[in-house]
N, C-alpha and C positions, 0 to 999 in steps of 0.2 A: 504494500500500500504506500501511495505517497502523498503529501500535505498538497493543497493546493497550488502552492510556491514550487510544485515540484520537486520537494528533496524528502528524499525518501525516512519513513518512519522508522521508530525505532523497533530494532524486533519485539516479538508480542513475549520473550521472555522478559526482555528490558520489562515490559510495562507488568508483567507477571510482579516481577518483583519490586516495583514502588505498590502496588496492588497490597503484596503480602506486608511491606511495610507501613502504611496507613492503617489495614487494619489489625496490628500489633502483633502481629503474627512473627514476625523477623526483628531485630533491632537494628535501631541506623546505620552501626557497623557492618552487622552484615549484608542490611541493605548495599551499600556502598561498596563492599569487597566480592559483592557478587555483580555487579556493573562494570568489574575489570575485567570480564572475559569477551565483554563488547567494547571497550574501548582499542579499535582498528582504526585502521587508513585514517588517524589524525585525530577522531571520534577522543574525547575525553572525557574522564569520569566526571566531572563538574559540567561538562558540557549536557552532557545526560540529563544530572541533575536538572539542572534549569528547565531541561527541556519537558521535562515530566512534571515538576511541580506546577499548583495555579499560579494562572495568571487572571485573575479578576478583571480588568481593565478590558483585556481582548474579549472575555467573554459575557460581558455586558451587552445585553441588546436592548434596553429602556432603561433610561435615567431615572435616579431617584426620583426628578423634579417634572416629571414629564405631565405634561401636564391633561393629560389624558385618563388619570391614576390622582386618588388619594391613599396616602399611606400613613399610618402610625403606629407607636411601637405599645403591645396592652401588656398588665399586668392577668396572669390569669389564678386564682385558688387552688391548688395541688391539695386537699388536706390529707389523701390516702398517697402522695409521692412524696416528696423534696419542700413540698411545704407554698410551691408559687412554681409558676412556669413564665417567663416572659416570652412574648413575642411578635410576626410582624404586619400587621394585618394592610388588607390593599384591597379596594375596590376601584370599579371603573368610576371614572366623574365625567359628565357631559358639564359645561356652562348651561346648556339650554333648562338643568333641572337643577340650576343651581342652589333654587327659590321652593322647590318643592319639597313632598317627604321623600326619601331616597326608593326608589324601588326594590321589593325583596329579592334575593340571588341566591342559587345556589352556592353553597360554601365548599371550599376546597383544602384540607388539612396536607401543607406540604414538606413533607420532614425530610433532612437533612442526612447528610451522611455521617459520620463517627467523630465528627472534630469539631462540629456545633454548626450556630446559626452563619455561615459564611456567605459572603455579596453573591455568590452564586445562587444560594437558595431562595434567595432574598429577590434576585431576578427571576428567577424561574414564578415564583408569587408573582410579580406584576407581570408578567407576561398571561396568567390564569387571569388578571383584572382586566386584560384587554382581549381578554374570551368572554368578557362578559359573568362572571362569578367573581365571588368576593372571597380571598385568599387569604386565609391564616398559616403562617409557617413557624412555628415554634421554636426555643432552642434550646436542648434539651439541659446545657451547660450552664444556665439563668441562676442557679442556687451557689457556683462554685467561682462565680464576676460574668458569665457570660463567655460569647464568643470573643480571645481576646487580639482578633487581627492577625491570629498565624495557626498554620491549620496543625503543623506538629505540638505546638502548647495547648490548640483545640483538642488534639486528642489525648493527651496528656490529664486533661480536667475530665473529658470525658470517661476515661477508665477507673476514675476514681469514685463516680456515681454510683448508688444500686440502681443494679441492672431491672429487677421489679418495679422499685419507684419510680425510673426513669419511662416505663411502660404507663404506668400513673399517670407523669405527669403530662403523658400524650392525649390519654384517654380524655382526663379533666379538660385540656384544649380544644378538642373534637367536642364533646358536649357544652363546650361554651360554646363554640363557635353554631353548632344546630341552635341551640335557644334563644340566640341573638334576635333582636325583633326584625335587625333587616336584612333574615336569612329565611328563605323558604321554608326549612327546617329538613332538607336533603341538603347532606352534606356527604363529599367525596374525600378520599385517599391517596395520594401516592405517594412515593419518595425514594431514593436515592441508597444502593447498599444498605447499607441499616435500617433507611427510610425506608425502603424498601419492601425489608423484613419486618418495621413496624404499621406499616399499613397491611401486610398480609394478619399481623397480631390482631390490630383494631378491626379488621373484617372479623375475626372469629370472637372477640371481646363482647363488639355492639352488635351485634344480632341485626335486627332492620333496622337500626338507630344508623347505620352505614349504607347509603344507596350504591355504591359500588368504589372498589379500590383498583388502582391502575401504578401496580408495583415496577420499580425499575430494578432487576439484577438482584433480588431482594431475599433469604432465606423462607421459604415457605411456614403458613400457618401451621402448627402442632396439629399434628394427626388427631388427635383426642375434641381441639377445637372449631376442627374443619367442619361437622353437622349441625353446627351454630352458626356458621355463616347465612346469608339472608344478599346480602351484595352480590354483584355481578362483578368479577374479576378480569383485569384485562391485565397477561405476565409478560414484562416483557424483559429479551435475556439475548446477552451476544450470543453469538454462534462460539465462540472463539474462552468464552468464562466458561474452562474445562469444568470447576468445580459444580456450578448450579447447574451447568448442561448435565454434568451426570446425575443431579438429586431431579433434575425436573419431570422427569419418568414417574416417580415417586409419587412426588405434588400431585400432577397430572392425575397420576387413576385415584387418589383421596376425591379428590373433587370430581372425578366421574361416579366414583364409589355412590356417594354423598348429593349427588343429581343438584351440585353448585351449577349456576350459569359461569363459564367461562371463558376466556379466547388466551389460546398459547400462542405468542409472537418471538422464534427464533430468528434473532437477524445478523445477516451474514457481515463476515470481516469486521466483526466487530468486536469489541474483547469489555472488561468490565470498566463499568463507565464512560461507555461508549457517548452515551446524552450529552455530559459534561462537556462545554466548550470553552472553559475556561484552563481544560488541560487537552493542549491539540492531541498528545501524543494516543490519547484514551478515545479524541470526539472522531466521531464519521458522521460527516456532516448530510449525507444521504441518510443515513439509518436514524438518526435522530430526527430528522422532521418528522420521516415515517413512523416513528412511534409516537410523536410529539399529537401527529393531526390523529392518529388513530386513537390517542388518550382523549383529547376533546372531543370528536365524535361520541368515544364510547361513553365521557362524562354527561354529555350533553344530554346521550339518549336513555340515560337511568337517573337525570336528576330531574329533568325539568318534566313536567306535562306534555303529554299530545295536544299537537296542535290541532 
């Protein structure tokens, strides 16, 4: 595969192993000392480096300030997690209804990957606000300072949370976010690696309190939790993330078992975190629209009303 700019990617073990190092699986040494068996023809371990960690700036596609979007940051009650959740919420704004009561919308809970609320997550919510739904993206690091501007200290705090409470302090988010008065009271899921796997969580938690979750690369629902699901599941998984390709077989006949609505989306040349274009080395930029418009289709057509 090669970048737009035409210089070739890094191989898909390179990205294996920033992969294994984000989520804590490898430590940075070894992260790093296994990057030396690619540095060829000039290629250098820092050069790697760079090129695999985010860049937030490039993968910004709506400014904060756009004015298309109102955004602000909530405080949400955790009392069965961490005690409070912060995070970002974003609706669309016309001028023309500037004077009026806001129109109800479906809500969209959008969680983040292992290192907290980062400007990526934070965009991918305004991008949901100019789909027309109102976006809450939580973080799940709120009890420990927050996301604090670097995604290695993000997961650093993150590891340090319980991992139950942190499920808590999602859930409490998601029911805020349905009670809202200017939300339909259908609200959706998806998210990112962990998000991922926290929105396949919250599909078997909320029962029909979840009108459908649309997971990115995400560990599947607990077997035991999968006949409580009530949502409509939309998975989607590089062809190329050896690990969830081999469990999604698994996943798969649960929720056939279990007569869930679902759609399985393997997409090719793609490896994990593929969506993410804030890390080139990871985004395909073909694969990611198409999961992008087939997530709002499928949101669209399990939240809102027949027309």
């Amino acid at each position: 595969m090669e970048h737009e700019n035409g210089r070739k990617k890094l191989p898909v073990e390179a990205v294996d192993l920033y992969s294994q190092f984000i989520h804590g699986e490898i430590a940075r040494r070894d992260f790093l000392d296994g990057l030396k068996r690619f540095a060829v023809g000039g290629l250098t371990v820092g050069a790697m480096v760079k090129a695999l960690m985010p860049n937030y700036a490039l993968g910004q596609q709506i400014r904060k300030d756009d004015e298309r979007i109102r955004a602000s940051y909530q405080t949400i009650p955790s009392p069965n997690g961490h005690g409070y959740i912060k995070g970002y919420l974003v609706r669309p704004f016309s001028a023309d209804s500037r004077t009026a009561t806001p129109a109800k919308l479906p809500g969209v809970i959008v969680i983040h990957e292992n290192r907290g609320l980062n400007p990526h997550t934070e965009d991918v919510a305004r991008r949901f606000a100019l789909e027309n739904f109102m976006a809450f993206a939580p973080d799940a690091i709120s009890s420990v300072g927050g996301y604090p501007g670097d995604d290695f200290r993000g997961g650093e705090l993150f590891s340090k949370l319980d991992p139950e409470k942190r499920i808590q302090d999602f859930l409490a988010a998601a029911q805020w976010l349905k009670a809202r008065p200017d939300c339909t009271g259908k609200i959706c899921a998806t998210g990112f690696c962990y998000g991922g796997g926290v929105s396949n969580t919250l599909a078997g938690l909320m029962g029909p309190d979840l009108a459908a979750a649309a997971p990115f690369y995400g560990t599947a629902t607990k077997p035991e939790d999968v006949p409580k699901i009530k949502a409509a599941i939309l998975i989607n998984h590089g062809a190329l993330d050896k690990n969830l390709i081999a469990a999604y077989p698994a996943q798969e006949a649960e929720l056939k078992k279990n007569k869930i609505k679902y759609e399985g989306r393997i997409y090719p040349d793609s490896v994990h975190g593929f969506f993410n274009d804030s890390t080139p080395e990871r985004y395909n930029k073909v694969t990611a629209q198409e999961a992008w418009t087939r997530t709002i289709a499928w949101f669209n057509q399990h939240s809102r009303d027949a027309a």
